[in-house]
Structures are given as C-alpha cells and as structure tokens.
C-alpha positions as CSV (number, residue, x, y, z in Angstrom):
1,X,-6.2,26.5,7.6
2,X,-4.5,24.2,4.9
3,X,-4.8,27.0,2.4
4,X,-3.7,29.7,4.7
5,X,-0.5,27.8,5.2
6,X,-0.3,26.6,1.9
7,X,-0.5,30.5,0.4
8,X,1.6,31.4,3.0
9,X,4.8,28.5,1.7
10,X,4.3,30.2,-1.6
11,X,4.5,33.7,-0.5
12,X,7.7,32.6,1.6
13,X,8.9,30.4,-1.5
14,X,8.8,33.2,-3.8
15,X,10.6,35.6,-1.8
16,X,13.2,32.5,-1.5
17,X,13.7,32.6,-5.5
18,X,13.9,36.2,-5.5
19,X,17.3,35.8,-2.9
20,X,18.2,32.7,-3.2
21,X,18.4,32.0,-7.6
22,X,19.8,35.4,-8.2
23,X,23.4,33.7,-7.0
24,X,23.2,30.4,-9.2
25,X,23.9,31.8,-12.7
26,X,21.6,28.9,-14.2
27,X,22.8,30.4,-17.9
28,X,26.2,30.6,-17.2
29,X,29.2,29.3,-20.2
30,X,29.1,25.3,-19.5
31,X,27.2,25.4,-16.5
32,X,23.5,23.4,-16.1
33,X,21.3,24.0,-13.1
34,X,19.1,21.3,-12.2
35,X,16.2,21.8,-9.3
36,X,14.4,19.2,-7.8
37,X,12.3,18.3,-4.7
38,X,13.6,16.1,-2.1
39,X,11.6,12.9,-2.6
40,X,13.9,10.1,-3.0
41,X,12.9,9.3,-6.8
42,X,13.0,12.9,-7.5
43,X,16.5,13.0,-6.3
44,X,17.7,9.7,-7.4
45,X,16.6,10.8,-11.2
46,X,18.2,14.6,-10.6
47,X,21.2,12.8,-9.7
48,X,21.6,10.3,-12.5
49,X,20.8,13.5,-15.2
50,X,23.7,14.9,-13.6
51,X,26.3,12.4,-13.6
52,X,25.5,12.3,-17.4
53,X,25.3,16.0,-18.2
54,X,28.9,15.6,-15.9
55,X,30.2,13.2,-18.6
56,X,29.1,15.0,-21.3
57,X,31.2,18.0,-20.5
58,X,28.8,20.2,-18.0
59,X,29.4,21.5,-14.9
60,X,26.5,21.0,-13.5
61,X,24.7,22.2,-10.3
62,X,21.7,21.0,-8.3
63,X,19.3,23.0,-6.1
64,X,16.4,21.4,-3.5
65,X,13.6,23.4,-4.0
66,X,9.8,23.3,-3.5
67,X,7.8,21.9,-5.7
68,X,6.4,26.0,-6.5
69,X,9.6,27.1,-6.2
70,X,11.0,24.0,-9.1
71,X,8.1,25.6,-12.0
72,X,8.6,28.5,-11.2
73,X,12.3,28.7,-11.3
74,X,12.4,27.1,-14.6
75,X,9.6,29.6,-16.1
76,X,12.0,32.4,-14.5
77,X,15.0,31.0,-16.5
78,X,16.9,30.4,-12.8
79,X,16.9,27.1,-13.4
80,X,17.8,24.7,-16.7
81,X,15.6,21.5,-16.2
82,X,14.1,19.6,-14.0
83,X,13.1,15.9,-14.3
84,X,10.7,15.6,-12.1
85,X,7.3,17.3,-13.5
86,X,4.3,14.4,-12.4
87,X,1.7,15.2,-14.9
88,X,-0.6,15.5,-16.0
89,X,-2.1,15.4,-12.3
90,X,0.5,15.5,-9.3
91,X,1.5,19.0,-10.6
92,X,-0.8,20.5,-13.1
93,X,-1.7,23.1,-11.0
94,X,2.4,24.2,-10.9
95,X,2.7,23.5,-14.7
96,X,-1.0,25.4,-15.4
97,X,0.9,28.4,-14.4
98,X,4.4,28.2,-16.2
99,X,3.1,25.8,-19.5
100,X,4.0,28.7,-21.7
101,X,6.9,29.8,-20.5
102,X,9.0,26.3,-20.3
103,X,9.1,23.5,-22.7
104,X,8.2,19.6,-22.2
105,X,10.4,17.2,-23.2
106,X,8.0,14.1,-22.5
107,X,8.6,11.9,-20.6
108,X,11.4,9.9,-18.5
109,X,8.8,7.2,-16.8
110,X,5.8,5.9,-18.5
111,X,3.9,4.9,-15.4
112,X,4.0,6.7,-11.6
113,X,0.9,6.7,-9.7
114,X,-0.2,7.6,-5.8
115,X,-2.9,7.6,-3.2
116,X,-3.0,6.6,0.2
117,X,-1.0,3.3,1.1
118,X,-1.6,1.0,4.6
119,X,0.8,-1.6,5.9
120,X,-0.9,-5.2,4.9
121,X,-2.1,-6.2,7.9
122,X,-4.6,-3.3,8.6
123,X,-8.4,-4.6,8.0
124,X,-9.8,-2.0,5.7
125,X,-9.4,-1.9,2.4
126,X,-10.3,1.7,0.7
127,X,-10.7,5.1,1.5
128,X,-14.2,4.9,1.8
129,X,-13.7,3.0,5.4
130,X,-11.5,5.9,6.6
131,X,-14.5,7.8,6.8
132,X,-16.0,5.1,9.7
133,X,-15.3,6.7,12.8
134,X,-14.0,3.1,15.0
135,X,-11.3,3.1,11.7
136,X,-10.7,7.4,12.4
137,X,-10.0,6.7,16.0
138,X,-7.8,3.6,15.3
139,X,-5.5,6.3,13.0
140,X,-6.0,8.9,16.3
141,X,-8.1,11.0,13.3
142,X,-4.7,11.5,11.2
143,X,-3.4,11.0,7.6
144,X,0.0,11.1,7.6
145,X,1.3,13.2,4.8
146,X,4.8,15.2,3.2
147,X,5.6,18.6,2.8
148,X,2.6,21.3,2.0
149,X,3.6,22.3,-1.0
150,X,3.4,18.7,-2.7
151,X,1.1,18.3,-5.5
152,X,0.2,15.0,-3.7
153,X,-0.9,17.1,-0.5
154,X,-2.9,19.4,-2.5
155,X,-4.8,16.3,-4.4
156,X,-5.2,14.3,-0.5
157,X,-6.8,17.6,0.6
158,X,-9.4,17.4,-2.3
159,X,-9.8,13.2,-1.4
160,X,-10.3,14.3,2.3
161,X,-13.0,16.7,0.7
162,X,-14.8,14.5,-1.4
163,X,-15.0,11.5,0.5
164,X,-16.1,13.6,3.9
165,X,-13.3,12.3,5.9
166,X,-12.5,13.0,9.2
167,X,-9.1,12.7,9.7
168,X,-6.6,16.0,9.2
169,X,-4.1,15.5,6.6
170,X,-0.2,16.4,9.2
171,X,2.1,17.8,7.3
172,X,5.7,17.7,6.9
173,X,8.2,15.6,4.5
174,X,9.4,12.5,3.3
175,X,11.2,11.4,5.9
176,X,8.8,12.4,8.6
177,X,6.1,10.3,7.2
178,X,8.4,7.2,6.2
179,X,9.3,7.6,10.1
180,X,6.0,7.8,11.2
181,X,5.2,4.7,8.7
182,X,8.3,2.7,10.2
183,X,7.0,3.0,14.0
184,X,3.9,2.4,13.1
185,X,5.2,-1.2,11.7
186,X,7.2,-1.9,14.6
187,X,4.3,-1.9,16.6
188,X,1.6,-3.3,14.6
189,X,-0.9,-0.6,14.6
190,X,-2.9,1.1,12.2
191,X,-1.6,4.2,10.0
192,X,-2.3,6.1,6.7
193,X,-0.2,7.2,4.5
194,X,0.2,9.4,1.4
195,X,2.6,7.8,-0.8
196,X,3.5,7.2,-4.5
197,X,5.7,4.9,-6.4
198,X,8.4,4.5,-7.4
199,X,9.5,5.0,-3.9
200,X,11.9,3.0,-1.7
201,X,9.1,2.3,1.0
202,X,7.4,-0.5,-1.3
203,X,10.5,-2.3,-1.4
204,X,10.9,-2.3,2.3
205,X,7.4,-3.7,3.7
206,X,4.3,-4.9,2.8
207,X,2.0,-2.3,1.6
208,X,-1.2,-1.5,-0.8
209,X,-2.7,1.3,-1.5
210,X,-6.2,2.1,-0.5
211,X,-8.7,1.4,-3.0
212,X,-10.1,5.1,-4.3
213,X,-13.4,4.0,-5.6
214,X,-14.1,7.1,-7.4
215,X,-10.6,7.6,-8.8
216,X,-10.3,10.9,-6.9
217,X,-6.4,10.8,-7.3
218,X,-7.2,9.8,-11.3
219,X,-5.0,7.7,-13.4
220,X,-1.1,7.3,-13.1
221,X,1.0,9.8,-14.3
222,X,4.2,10.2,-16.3
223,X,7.4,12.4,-14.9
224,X,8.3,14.2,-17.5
225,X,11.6,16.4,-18.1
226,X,11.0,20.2,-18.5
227,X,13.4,22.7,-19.9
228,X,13.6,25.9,-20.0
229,X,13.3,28.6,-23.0
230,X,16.1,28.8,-25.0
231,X,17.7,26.0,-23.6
232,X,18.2,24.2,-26.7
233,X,19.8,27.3,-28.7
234,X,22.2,27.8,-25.8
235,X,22.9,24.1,-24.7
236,X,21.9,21.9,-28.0
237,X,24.0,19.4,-26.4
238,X,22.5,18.7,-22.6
239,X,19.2,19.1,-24.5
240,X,19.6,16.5,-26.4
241,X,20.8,14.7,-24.0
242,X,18.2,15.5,-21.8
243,X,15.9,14.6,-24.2
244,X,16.9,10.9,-24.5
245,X,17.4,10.2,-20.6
246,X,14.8,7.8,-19.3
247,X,14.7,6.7,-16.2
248,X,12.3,3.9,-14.9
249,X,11.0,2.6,-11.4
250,X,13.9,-0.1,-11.3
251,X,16.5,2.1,-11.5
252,X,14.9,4.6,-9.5
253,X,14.2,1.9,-6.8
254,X,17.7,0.7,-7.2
255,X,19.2,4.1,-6.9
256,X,17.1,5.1,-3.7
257,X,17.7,0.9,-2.2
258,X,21.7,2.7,-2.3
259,X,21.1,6.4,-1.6
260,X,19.8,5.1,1.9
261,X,22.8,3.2,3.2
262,X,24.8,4.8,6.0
263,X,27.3,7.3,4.8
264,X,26.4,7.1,1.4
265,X,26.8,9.3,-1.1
266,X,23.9,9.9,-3.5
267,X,25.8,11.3,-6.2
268,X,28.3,8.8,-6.0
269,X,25.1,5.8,-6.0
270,X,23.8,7.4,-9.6
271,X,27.4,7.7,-11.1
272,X,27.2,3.4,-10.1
273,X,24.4,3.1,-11.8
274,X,25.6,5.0,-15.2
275,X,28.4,3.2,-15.3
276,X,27.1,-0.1,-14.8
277,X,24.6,0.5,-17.3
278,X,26.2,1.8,-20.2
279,X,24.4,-0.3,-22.9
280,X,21.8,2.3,-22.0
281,X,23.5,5.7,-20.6
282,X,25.8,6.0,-23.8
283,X,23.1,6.3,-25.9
284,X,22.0,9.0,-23.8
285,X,25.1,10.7,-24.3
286,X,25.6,9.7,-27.9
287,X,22.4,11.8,-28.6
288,X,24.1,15.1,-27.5
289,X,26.7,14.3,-30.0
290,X,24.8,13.8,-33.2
C-alpha cells in the first residue's frame, strides 16, 4: 500500500511539473528560482538564500514543491537551486536519478541527522522496543510520520521493515505530526515520531531520539546546495554566491524559533537574520563580486 501511494505522488507530481514549472521562467534575465520542501529548516535556509540573492541584485522567486518534484525540477532546468539536498542518505534515492544532470555545490550544514524521536518521559529507549506489542498498543500501533514523498518516510518504511515492527507508519506533513506530537505532550501519553534536526520541535520540549541499534537510518548527513546546469555560465554571480552560503542549525533554529510567531512573516524573519549577521552574510555576497 505505501508504494502504491508513494508511485502514485510521483506520477501526480510529475504531471504537476509538467503544468505547473512551464509558467516560472526559472532562466529568465535576473531572475533565480529557488524550490524547496516545506519543512521548517528547509524553508528557513530557502529563505535566507533569497534575501541574499535579493541583495545581490536578483529577483528572485520561490516554489514549495515535493521533495521528487525539487530534483527533478532542477535536473529539468525549471528550477535554479535548491538548498536543501540531505545526502548522502535522506535523498539519495532523488539525487541517484538527477546526479548527472545537476551540479553539487557541497555543502551549507556539516551535520543533520534523523530517526524516530519520543517525548522524555516515555519508558523505552530504542526502536527495538517498538516492536513489543504492550509498547505497539500504548502508540494505538502508529508512527507518526510527514508527507509520503519525504526521503525520511521512505528510509522509516525500510526501519519498519527491518526491525519487524508493527506499527503503520500515517502519513501526512510537518505540521500534522508536530500537532499530533504537541497533544500527545499535553496529555502525557506515549507517541512516535519521525523527526530530524535542525528542527524547531527540539527547542520546544524534551525529546531523544530512539536508539537505532543497527544504524538503519545510517550516519548524519550534510544539506547540500544543488545547482542547476549552466547555472554558473548564466548567473556567475548567484553561483558564487550560492556557493559560499552556509547555513548552520543555530541559525536555522533561530530562523524557524521566529518563522512560527503569530502573523509572522518568514521572509521578513531571514532578512532579520542577514542583517543582523553581516560579519558573516557579506562575505557571502562579496564572493559574487570577486
């Protein structure tokens, strides 16, 4: 059933791209097009690369996307960059397909890593005990996860696999799970999570992450930035600067800490943050000058 639905967003997301890119003129004079997911981090960083692709002279454009739909548009040429590329796990399936056909920057954060995270005061401690069927009912047989197409859903599907789990892996999206996760803390009870970091939900309660005793999700990954063909003959400048833009957890955390205030504005939360570090964001720019 998971595949079947998971072929099926695909099928659906490509016949997105096909209507949907055709009206974004990604190469146009000036003009950068930036995809992203809509995780919180993924956003916060799309967000900062904008406000300094905006202050070097762009006119720049953003477009939510899945995470198919992000490689895919990039390999296609619909879309610039992207900042948001979790390899060489999250999304190596994505990037196994278009690795020829874009060009990797390296990264923008060192360290992100994932699994499946548990408010503090549940008793068991790794995803071994999920697999104890007292723990499965406690959880009423669920793992709360995001949206299907997520490289994280796709590697929690193989975890659920190897460790002969019982519980179904619900989909749906960021916010639905933090919701779910929030409830659940309210009341006390047990709930499981799929989760990575950096990620506003770590600096809001107490949480771990299930231990994974045979390293099923594997080692952290990096986020990397990912350009498109050609981009650096057409743009040398927002390469370059796209190049230099690093982005780590604090600023991330920082950014998302901001973006979820009432009546915020996002883009306005990353211009802050540029601004208020410019020791470090005017070297980014200075690099698309030299």
């Amino acid at each position: 059933m998971r595949t079947r639905t998971f072929i099926k967003s695909l099928t659906l997301g490509a016949a997105a791209a096909t209507l949907g890119f055709a009206s974004v003129a990604a190469n146009a004079k000036d003009t950068i097009t930036l995809g992203y997911v809509e995780w919180d981090s993924c956003s916060a960083a799309t967000n900062v690369a904008r406000v300094v692709l905006e202050d070097a002279g762009y006119n720049v454009k953003t477009l939510a996307v899945t995470g198919a739909l992000m490689f895919e548009g990039l390999a296609n040429g619909d879309l610039d960059a992207i900042v948001c590329a979790w390899l060489p796990t999250t999304h190596e399936d994505y990037y196994a397909r278009v690795k020829d056909r874009v060009e990797n920057l390296g990264a923008n954060m060192e360290s992100a890593d994932l699994g499946l995270a548990v408010p503090d005061y549940v008793e068991f401690s790794s995803i071994k005990d999920l697999a104890d069927k007292d723990v499965a009912k406690s959880l009423n047989n669920r793992i709360i996860g995001i949206d299907p197409g997520a490289g994280l859903m796709r590697l929690t599907a193989k975890v659920i696999e190897h460790y002969e789990l019982p519980e179904t892996l619900v989909e749906g999206s960021d916010a639905t799970m933090t919701a779910v996760l929030a409830n659940a803390i309210r009341q006390e009870k047990p709930v499981v999570v799929t989760s990575w970091k950096p990620h506003w939900m770590w600096a809001t309660w107490d949480l771990r992450y299930l231990d994974d005793p045979d390293n099923v999700y594997g080692d952290p990954d990096e986020i990397d930035t990912l350009v498109r063909k050609g981009l650096k003959e057409d743009h040398p400048k927002a390469y370059a600067v796209l190049d230099a833009i690093k982005i780590d957890g604090d600023a991330r955390g920082a950014i998302m800490v901001a973006d979820r205030e009432d009546d915020t504005d996002p883009v306005a939360n990353a211009r802050k943050w540029v601004e208020d570090h410019a020791e470090i964001t005017s070297k980014w720019l200075q690099a698309g000058e030299d």
